[in-house]
C-alpha positions in Angstrom: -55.1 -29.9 0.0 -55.0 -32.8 2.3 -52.1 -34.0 4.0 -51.7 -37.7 5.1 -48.8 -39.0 6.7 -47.9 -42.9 7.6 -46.8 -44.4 10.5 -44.4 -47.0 10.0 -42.3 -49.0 12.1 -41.4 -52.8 13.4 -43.9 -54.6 15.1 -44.5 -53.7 18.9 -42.2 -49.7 18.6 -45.2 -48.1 19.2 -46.9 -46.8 16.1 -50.7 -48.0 17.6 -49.8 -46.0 20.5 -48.6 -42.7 18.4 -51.8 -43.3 16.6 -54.2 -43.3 19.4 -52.4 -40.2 21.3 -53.1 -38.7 17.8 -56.5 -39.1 17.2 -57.9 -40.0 20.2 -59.3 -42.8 18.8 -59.4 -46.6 20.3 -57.3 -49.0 17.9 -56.4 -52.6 18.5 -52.9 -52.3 20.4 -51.8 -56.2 21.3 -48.5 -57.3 22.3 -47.9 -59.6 19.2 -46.9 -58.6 15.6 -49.6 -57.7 12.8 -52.1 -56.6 15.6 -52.8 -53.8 13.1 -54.1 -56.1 9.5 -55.6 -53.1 7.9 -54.8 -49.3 8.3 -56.5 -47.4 10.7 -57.0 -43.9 9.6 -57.2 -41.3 11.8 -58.5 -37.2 11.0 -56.3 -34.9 12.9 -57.2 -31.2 13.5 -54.1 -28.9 12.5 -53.5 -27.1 16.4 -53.8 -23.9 15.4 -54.6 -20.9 18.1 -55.5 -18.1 15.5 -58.8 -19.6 14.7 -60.4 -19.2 17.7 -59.2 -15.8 18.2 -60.5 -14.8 14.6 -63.5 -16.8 15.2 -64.0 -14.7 18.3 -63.8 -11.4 16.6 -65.8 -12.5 13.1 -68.0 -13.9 15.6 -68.0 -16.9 13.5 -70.7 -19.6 13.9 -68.0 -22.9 13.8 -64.5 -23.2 13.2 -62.9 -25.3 10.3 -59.2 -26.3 11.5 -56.9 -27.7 8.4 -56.8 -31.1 9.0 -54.2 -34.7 8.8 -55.2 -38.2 7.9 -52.7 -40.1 9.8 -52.6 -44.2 8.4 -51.7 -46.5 11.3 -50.0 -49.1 9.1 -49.1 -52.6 10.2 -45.6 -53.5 11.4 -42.9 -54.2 8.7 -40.4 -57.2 9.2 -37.1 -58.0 7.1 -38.2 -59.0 3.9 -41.3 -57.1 3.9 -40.8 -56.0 0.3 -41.1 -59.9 -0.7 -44.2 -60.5 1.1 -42.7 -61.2 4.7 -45.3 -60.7 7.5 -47.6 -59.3 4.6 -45.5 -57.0 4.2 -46.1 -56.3 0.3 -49.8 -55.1 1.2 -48.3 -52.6 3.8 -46.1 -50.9 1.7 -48.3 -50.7 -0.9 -50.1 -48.1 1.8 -47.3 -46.1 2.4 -47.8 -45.5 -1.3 -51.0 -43.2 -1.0 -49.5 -40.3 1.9 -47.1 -37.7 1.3 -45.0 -38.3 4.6 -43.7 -41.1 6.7 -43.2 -41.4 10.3 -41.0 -43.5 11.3 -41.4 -44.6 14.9 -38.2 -46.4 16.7 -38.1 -48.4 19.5 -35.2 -47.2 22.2 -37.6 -48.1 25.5 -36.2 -51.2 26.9 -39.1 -53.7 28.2 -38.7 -57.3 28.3 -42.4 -58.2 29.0 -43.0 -56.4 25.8 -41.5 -58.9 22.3 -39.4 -57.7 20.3 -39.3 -59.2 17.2 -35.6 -59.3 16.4 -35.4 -60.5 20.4 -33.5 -57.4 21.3 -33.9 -53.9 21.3 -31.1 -51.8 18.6 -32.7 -48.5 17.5 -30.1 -48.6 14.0 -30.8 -51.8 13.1 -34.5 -50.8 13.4 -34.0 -48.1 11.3 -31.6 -49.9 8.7 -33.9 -52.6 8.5 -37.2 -50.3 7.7 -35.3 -48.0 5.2 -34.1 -51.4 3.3 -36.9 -52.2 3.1 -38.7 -49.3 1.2 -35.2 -49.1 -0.7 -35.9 -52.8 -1.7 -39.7 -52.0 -2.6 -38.9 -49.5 -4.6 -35.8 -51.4 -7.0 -38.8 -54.1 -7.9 -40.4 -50.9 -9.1 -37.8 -49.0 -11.0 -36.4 -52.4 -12.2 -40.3 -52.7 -13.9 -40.1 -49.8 -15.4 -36.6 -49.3 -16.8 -37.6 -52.4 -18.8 -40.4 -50.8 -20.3 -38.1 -48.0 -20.8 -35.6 -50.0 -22.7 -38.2 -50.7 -25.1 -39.8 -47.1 -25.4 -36.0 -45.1 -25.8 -35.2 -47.6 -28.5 -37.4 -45.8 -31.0 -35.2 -42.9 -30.6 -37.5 -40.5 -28.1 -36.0 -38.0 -26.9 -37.9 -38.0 -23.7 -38.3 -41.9 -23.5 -34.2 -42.0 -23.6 -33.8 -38.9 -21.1 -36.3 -40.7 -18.7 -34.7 -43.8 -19.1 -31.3 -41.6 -17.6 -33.6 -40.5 -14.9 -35.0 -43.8 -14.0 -31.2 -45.9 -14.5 -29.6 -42.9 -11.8 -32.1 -43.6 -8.8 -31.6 -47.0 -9.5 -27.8 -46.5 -8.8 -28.8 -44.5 -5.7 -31.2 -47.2 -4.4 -28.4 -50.3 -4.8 -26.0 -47.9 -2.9 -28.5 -48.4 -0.2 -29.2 -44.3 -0.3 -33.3 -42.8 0.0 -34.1 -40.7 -2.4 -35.3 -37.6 -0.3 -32.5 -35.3 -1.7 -33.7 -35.6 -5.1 -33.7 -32.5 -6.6 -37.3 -30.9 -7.4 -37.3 -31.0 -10.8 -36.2 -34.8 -10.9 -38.7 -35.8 -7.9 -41.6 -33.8 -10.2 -41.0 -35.1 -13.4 -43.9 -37.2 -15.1 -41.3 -40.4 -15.2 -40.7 -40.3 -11.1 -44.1 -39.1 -9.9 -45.8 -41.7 -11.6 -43.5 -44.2 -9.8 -44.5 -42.5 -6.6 -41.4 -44.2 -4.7 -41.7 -45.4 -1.0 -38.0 -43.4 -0.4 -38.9 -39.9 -2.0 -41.3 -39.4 0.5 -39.8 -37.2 3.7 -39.3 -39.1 6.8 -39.5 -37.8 10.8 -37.7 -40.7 13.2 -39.7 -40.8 16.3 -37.6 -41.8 18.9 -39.7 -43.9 21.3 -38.7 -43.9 24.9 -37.5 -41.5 27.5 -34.8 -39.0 26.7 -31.9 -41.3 28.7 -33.6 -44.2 26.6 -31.8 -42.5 23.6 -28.3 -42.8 23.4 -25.9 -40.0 21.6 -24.5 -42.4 19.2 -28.0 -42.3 17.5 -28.7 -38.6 17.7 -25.3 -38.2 16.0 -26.0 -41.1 13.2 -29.6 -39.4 13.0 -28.0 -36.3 13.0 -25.0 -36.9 10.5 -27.9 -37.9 8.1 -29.8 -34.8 8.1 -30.6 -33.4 11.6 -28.8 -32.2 14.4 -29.0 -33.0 17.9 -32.2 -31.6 20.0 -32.3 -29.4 23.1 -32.2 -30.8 25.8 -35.1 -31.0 28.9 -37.9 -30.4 26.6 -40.7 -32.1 27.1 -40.8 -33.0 23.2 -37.4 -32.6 21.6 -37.3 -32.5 18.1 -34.0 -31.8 15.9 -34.7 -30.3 12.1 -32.0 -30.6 8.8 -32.2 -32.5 6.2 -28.7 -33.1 4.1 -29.5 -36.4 2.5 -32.2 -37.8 4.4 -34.4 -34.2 4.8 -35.1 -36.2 8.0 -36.5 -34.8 11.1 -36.6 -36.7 14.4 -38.7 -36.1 18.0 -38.0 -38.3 21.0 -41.3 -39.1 22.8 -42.0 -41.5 25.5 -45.1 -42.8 24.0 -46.6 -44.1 27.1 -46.7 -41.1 28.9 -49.6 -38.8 27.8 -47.2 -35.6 26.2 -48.4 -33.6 23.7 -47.7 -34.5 20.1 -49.1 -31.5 18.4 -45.1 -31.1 17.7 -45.1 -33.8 14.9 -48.1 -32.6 13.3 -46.1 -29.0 13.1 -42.8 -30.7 12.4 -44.8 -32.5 9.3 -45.9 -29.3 7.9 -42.0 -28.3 8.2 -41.0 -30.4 6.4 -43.4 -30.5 3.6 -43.1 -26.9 3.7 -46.7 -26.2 3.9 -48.4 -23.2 5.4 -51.8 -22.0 6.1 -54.1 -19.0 5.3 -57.1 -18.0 6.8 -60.7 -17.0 6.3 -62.7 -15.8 8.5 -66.6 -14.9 8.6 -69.9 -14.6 10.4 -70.7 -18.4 8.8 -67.0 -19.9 9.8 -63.6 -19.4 10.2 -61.5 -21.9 8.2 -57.5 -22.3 7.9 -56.9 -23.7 4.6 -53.5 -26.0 4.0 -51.3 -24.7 1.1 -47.9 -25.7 -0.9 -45.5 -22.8 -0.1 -44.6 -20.3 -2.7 -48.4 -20.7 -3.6 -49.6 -18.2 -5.5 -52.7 -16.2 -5.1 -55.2 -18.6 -7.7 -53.7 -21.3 -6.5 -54.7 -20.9 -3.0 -57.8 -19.4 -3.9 -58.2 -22.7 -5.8 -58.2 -24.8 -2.5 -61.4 -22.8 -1.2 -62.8 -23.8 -4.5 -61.8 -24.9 -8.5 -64.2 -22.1 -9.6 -62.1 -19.4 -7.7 -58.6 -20.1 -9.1 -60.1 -20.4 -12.8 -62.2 -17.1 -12.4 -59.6 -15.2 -10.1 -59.5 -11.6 -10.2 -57.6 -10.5 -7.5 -57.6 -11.2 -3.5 -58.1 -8.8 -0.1 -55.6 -9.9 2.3 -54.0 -9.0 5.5 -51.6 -10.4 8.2 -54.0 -12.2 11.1 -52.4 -10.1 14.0 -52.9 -7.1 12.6 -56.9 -8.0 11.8 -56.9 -8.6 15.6 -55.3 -5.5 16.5 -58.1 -3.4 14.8 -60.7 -5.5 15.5 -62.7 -6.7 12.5 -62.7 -6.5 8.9 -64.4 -2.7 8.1 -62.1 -1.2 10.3 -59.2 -3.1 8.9 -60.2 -1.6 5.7 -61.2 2.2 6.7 -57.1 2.2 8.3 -55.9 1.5 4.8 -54.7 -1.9 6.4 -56.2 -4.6 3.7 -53.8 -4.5 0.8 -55.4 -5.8 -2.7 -53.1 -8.5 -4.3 -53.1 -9.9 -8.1 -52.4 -13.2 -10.0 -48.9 -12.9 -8.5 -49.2 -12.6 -4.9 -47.3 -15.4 -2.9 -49.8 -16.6 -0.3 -47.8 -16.2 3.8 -48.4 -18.5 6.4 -51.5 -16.4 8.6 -52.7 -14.0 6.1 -56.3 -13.6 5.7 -57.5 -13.3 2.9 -60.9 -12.4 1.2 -61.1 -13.8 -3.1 -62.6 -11.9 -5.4 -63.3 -13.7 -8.5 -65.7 -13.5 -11.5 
């Protein structure tokens, strides 16, 4: 499956420079709103330190790292959701990736414009969230009067959607995202075919040195779904998620840190995992839902595999590396044959066998 995440913000808070430490590529970073007209997109290789070591014993002629299209989108303003600063064409982005990241300004610079004139991290974050809150009422209003017209012919499903749809509405005028939606609401036909700006997970990062970030917005941060990071690491991060299912990172953007902890905190959050294959042709890690079950991840090597299944050789990475290779792995008795029921763990590696 592909993941793609967005990376949303104010104008001038950094997202062009997340972007670029990301994926190494050159984007058009100006000091001046709406530098950024269309979306870059960026490919991102998964880090992942197990392929080359499989590689290395499957003597494997490339390695295939999962990957995550990262979308650079321009800066939103208040009133974005009516068309401010464009801002109707940006959001409509946000639409197409399964997480947002939402970076924050907290580095104080005054050769570098703000556009509300003065650096406040919670208005930031207040103004961004209203505005996908916002974006998404113009939808929900659309469709509840659409649904107005479908329950009155006495559907049963037309008048329990209708519930559905009239309930997140509530939520969204109380000014609440709508991350802590339970599963089966967030998956059922009526919501998903909304696809809503504020069902989508967020991560806050925090841009600017750790003193940069005061404690009165870890705790707001953290009274909304994380909890405060440790401190002295060189990329802090703080996980949780009660109503927000928010994550947030403090990074100093314009020193050269590793951000390889946002793609990990993004799978995290997503609750996605990988498995592994590994060959003489090329050893691939494969991105999966978890809870996936055998088919289904076999389906993500190819459609053919899940529909004509049979069954799937797997074993945990570290012990393929402790024996070696493959043959030995399965003279020890160490490959274990799983069925149709098997739920897929982050590292195995697995071999399909299908008809």
């Amino acid at each position: 499956m592909k993941l793609s995440i967005g990376i949303v913000g104010l104008p001038n808070v950094g997202k062009s420079t997340l972007f670029k430490a990301l994926t190494k590529n050159e984007v058009h970073i100006a000091n001046y709103p709406f530098a950024t007209i269309d979306p870059n997109i960026g490919v991102v290789s998964v880090p992942d330190e197990r392929l080359g070591k499989l590689a290395s014993i499957s003597r494997s002629k490339k390695i295939v790292p999962a990957v995550v299209e990262f979308y650079d989108i321009a800066g939103l303003v208040k009133g974005a959701n009516k068309g401010e600063g464009l801002g109707n064409q940006f959001l409509s982005h946000i639409k197409d990736v399964e997480a947002i990241v939402q970076v924050v300004r907290c580095f104080q610079k005054s050769d570098i414009i703000h556009v509300e004139e003065k650096v406040d991290p919670s208005r930031d974050i207040e103004t961004i969230n209203t505005e996908l809150i916002l974006k998404d009422l113009e939808t929900v209003e659309r469709r509840l009067e659409k649904l107005d017209g479908e329950a009155r012919t006495g559907d049963k499903q037309k008048i329990k959607d209708k519930e559905i749809v009239e309930n997140i509405k509530d939520k969204l005028n109380k000014g609440e995202l709508l991350t802590d939606l339970s599963d089966e609401i967030k998956n059922s036909p009526v919501v998903k075919e909304m696809n809503l700006l504020t069902t989508k997970k967020q991560i806050y990062l925090l841009n600017g040195k750790e003193e940069d970030v005061s404690e009165e917005l870890k705790e707001k941060i953290s009274a909304k779904g994380g909890s405060p990071p440790e401190a002295d690491a060189p990329l802090e991060h703080a996980s949780g998620g009660k109503s927000l299912n928010a994550d947030y990172l403090i990074a100093d953007l314009s020193q050269e840190d590793s951000v390889n902890e946002l793609i990990k905190k993004a799978y995290e959050i997503l609750e996605l995992i990988s498995f592994l294959t590994t060959g003489e042709d090329e050893t691939r890690a494969w991105t999966i839902k978890k809870g996936s079950k055998a088919p289904q991840a076999a389906g993500t090597i190819h459609t053919d595999f899940e529909n004509k299944f049979i069954r799937a050789e797997v074993i945990n990475w570290e012990k393929l590396l402790e024996v070696g290779d493959w043959s030995s792995a399965k003279q020890k008795g160490l490959i274990r044959t799983e069925g149709k029921e098997y739920e897929v763990k982050d590292g195995d590696v697995i071999v399909v066998r299908h008809s």
